[in-house]
C-alpha positions in Angstrom: 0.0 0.0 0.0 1.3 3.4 -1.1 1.6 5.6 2.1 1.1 9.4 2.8 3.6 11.9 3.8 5.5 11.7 6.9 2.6 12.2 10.2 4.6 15.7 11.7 2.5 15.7 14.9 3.4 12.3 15.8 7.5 13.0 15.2 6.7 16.6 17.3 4.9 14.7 19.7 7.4 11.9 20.6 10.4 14.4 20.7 8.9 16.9 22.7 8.1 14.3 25.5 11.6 12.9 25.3 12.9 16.5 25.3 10.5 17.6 28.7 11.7 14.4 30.2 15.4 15.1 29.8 15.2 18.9 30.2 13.2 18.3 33.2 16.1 16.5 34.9 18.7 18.6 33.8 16.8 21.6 35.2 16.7 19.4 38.7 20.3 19.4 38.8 20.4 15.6 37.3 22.4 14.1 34.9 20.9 12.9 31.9 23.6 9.7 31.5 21.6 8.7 35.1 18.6 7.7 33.1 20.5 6.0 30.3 20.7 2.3 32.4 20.7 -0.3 29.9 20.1 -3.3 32.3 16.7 -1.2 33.5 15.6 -1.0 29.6 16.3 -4.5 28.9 14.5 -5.9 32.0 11.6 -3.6 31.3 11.3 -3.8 27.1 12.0 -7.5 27.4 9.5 -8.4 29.9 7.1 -6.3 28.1 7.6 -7.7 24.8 7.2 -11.2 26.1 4.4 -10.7 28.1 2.6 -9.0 25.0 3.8 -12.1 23.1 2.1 -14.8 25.9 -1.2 -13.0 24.7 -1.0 -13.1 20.9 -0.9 -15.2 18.4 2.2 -14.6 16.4 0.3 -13.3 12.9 -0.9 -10.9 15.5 1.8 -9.8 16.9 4.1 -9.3 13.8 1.1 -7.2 12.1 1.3 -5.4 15.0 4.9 -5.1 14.3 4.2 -3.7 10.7 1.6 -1.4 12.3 4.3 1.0 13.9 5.2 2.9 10.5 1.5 3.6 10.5 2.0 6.4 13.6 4.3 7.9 11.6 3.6 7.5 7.9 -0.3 6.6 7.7 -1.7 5.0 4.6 -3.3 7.6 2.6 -7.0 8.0 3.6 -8.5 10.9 1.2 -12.5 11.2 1.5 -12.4 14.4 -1.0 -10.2 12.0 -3.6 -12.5 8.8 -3.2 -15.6 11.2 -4.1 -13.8 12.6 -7.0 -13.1 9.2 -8.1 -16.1 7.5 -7.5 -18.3 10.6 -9.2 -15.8 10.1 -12.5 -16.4 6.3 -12.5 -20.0 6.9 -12.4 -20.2 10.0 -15.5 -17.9 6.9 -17.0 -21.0 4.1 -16.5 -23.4 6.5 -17.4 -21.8 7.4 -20.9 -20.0 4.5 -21.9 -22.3 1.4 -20.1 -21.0 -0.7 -16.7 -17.9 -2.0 -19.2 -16.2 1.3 -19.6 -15.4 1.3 -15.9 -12.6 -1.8 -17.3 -10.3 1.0 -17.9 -10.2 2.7 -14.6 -10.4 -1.2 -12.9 -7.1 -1.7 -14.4 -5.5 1.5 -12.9 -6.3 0.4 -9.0 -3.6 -0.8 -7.1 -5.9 -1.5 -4.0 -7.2 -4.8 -3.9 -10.6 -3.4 -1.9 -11.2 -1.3 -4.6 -10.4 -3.4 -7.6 -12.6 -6.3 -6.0 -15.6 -3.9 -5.7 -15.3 -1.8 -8.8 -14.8 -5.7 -10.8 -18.1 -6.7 -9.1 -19.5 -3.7 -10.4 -18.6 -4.6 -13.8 -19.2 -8.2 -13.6 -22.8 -7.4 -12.8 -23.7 -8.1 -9.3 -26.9 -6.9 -8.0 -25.5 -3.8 -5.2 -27.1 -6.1 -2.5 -24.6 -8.3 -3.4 -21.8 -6.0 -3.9 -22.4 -4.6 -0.2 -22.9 -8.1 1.3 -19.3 -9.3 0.2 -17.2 -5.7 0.5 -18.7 -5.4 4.2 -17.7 -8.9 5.2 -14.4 -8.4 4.4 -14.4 -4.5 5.5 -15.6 -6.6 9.3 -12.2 -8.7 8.8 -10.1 -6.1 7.9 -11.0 -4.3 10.8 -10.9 -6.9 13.5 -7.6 -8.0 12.4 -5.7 -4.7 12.3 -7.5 -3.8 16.1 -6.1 -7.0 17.2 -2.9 -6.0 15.9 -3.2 -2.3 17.5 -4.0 -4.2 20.5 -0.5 -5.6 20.9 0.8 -1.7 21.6 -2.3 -1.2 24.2 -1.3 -4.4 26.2 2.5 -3.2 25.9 1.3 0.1 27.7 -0.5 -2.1 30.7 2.5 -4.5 31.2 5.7 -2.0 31.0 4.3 0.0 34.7 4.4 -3.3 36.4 7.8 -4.7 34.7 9.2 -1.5 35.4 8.0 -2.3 39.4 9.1 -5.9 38.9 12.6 -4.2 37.3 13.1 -1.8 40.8 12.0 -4.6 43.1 15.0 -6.6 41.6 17.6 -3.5 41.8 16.3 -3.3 45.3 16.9 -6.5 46.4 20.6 -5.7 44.6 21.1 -3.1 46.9 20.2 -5.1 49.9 22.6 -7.6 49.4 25.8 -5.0 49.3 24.2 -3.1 52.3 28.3 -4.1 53.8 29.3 -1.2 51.0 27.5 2.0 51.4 29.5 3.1 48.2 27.4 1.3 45.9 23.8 2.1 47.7 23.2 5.3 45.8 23.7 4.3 42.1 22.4 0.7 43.3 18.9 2.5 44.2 19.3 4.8 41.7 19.2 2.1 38.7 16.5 0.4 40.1 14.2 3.9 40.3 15.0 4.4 36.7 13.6 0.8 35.9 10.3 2.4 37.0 10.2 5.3 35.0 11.1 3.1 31.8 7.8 1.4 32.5 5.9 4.4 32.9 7.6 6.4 30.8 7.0 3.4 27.7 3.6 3.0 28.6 2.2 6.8 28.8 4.2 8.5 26.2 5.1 5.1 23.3 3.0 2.4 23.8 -0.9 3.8 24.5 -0.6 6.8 22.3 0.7 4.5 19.9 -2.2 1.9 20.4 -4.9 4.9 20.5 -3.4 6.4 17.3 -3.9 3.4 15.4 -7.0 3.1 16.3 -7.8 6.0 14.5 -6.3 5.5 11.6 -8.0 2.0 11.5 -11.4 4.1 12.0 -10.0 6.1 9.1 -9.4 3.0 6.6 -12.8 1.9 7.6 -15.3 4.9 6.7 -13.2 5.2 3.2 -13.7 1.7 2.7 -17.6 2.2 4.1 -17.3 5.1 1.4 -16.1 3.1 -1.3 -19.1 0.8 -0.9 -21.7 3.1 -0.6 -20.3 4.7 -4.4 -19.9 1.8 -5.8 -23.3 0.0 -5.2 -24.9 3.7 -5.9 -23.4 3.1 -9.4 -24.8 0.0 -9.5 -27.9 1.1 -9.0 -27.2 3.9 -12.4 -28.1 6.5 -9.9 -27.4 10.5 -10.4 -24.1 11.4 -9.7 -24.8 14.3 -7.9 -27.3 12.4 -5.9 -24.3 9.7 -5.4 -22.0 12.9 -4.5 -24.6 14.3 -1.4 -24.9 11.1 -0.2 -20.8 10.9 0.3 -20.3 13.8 1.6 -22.5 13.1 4.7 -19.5 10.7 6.1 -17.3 13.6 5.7 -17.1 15.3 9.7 
């Protein structure tokens, strides 16, 4: 699938939390290489990554995966477009019969919209036509919610690995209690484990998981869009009639 430009709210978004976090502790007087603790990250992203994985199935979880390029470079999803294109297919039916849509058919790249615009010119009665696009609009969009799932149970696993990840640091520093030297970074590692699996959750892994969910919503009203045009040609109604109806899923 051909993607849309680069998503600039989600690139300012993601930097400016990273930036308030580390400004934020350097304005405190901290020391920014005191958050950088690679055992913390691995105990917390590991642990979160298999727990996710215990509760998926792997199709699942490698779509979900794939899914990540979507917060940043979203497949294109242009209402305005679809109408345009949908209202030219239909002047196209109108003049030249159902068979002159065979040209634009062999111009789609999407396999939605060649499978609907080829039942269209096979025939099918629009009953039909919506009966077989929705069912597979229905799997489309339970599989990629599964997959966006996979980031929303990221974001409720990393608090508690990050607990589970300053538990362990504490019990570290109980054991070398006999050497006070090592007490401060000791608990200091294992507070940093913490605010790995906070930090993940609240600013990666749930805005991830509710920004996909969006965009799903997104894929499925142009899709819902889609079907509406198509059977409407179908049916060798008006084009502008076909146009107010599509413009009423347009907020």
């Amino acid at each position: 699938m051909k993607h849309d430009k680069i998503d600039k709210i989600s690139i300012a978004g993601l930097t400016l939390s990273i930036v308030a976090i580390l400004g934020g502790q350097v304005l405190e007087g901290g020391s920014v290489h005191s958050l950088l603790q690679v055992t913390a990250f691995f105990i917390v992203m590991g642990g979160t990554m298999g727990a996710v994985m215990l509760q998926t199935t792997l199709p699942t979880f490698i779509q979900g995966i794939r899914l990540v390029k979507w917060v940043f470079m979203p497949p294109p999803a242009d209402p305005h477009k679809l109408i345009k294109d949908i209202l030219s297919w239909s002047q196209i039916s109108r003049r030249d019969g159902i068979l002159g849509l065979e040209f634009p058919l062999d111009r789609l790249s999407e396999p939605f919209d060649r499978k609907g615009l080829q039942m269209v010119v096979d025939g099918f009665e629009p009953q039909k036509i919506r009966e077989e696009m929705a069912i597979e609009i229905s799997i489309y969009e339970e599989h990629q919610r599964q997959a966006a799932k996979v980031w929303e149970g990221a974001g409720g696993y990393a608090p508690t690995i990050g607990i589970l990840g300053a538990v362990m640091g504490l019990i570290h520093v109980m054991e070398n209690l006999s050497e006070p030297s090592k007490l401060g970074s000791g608990i200091a590692v294992a507070f940093v484990a913490t605010i790995y699996g906070v930090g993940m959750a609240n600013l990666v892994f749930l805005p991830m998981a509710n920004k996909l969910k969006t965009i799903i919503a997104e894929q499925v009203t142009i899709r819902e869009m889609m079907i509406e045009g198509l059977c409407s040609i179908a049916n060798g109604e008006n084009p502008r009639n076909i146009e107010t109806r599509l413009q009423g899923y347009i907020p």
